[in-house]
C-alpha positions, 0 to 999 in steps of 0.5 A: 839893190836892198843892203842884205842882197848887195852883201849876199852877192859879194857887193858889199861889206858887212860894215855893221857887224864889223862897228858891233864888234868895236862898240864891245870894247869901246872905252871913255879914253876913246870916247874922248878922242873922238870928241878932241877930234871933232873940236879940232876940225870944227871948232869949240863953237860947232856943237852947243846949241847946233844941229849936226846930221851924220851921214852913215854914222857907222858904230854911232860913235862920232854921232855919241861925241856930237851930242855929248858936246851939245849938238841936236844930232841925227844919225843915219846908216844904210847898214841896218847894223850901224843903226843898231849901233848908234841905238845901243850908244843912245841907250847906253849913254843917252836913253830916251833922249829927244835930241839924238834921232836915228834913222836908215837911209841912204846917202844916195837918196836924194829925196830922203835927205830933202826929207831931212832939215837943214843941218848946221854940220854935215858930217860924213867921215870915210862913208861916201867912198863906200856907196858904190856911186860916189860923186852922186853921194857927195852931191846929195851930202850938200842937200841937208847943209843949211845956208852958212852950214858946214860940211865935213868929209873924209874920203880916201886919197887916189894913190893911183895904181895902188888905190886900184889894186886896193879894190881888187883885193877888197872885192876878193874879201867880200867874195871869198867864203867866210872862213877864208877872209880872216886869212886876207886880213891877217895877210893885210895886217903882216902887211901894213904893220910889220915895220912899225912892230918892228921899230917897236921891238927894235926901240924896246917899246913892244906894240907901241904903235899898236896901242896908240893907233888913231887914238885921235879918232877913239878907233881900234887897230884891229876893227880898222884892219878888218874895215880896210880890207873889206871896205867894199864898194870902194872910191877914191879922189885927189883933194884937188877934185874933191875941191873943185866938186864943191866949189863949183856948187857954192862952198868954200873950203875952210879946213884941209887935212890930207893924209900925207900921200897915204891910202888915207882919207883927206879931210875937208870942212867947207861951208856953203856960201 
């Protein structure tokens, strides 16, 4: 089912439109955090020089802090509006560049990423989860990592029942009428924010954690909340099976980053033997 269909019938979230809003407000400071938090998990060496595929490159921005450390990068989204998000970052930033390539496609199509070369870095950040067939989109994410390259994902942890009622909330999101889904996710952010606001006012330090929210990731409070909401379809996995999957085809793990037992992404960076 083509991107338009499956966000007609209440299949998918409009990840696009929502990253078109981010990129409204996007500044240098985050700009820079996103960069800090690539060089943390690869390395100061992963970009000068290397080729680095993001696969759903979402609002463009990791895909901008790529190439502004080096790297030949190509960004590819299955969303017609993230591609048009990483187009606007490139005019912005890089107009007319060579070495920034943005395509669509999909992360489930292997013979598109065939199509592909091989990548020094792989990079697909909080993206397979959300493809409907998740262990199919971590095989095919091996496809384009070149021999002794590094693959860097992020996928959600498995709470649990917490993580299944997760997916019913998020696909009441994406079916409710579009008036009504700004009252889930205002009821989403009471939710997950009142105690840190709370602690906040208590400590005299209003809307701290607010402003300072994954700032390691350049991202924005609101758009997250909006993203976690209707972040449908929607995979989850302990770090134990995300390990075994890519051992068993050829990597070996070189960084983990968990979320801390959180609804949060683990992150991984292997590299292929």
């Amino acid at each position: 089912m083509a991107h338009a269909q499956e966000v007609a019938a209440g299949e998918r979230f409009e990840f696009g439109k929502n990253w078109a809003r981010f990129l409204e407000g996007l500044t240098e400071e985050r700009i820079a955090r996103a960069e800090g938090s690539l060089v943390r998990m690869l390395g100061p060496d992963a970009f000068s020089g290397r080729t680095f595929l993001d696969i759903g490159s979402g609002s463009g921005l990791f895909s901008l802090a790529a190439r502004r450390l080096g790297a030949r990068v190509c960004s590819v989204d299955f969303d017609p509006q993230s591609v048009a998000c990483a187009l606007e970052l490139r005019r912005r930033y890089f107009p007319g560049d060579v070495d920034w390539r943005i395509e669509e496609g999909s992360a489930l199509d292997p013979d598109y990423l065939k199509s592909l070369d091989s990548f020094d870095v792989v990079y697909s950040w909080g993206v397979l989860h959300h493809t409907g067939a998740m262990w199919k989109a971590l095989e095919n994410a091996a496809i384009p990592v070149a021999p002794r390259g590094v693959l860097f994902v992020a996928i959600y942890n498995d709470n649990g029942p917490a993580s299944r009622r997760w997916t019913s909330v998020k696909r009441l999101y994406n079916r409710l009428p579009q008036p009504l889904k700004p009252v889930l996710s205002a009821g989403t952010l009471v939710f997950g924010w009142w105690r840190r606001l709370l602690k906040d006012l208590i400590t005299l330090r209003p809307f701290r954690s607010w402003r300072e929210y994954k700032m390691d990731r350049g991202m924005s409070p609101w758009r997250d909340i909006v993203d976690w909401v209707g972040g449908y379809p929607f995979e989850f996995a302990k770090p134990e099976e995300i390990l075994d999957f890519y051992r068993e085809r050829g990597f070996t793990l070189e960084r983990l980053k968990t979320s801390g037992g959180s609804y949060g992404c683990n992150e991984f960076v292997f590299r292929r033997n």
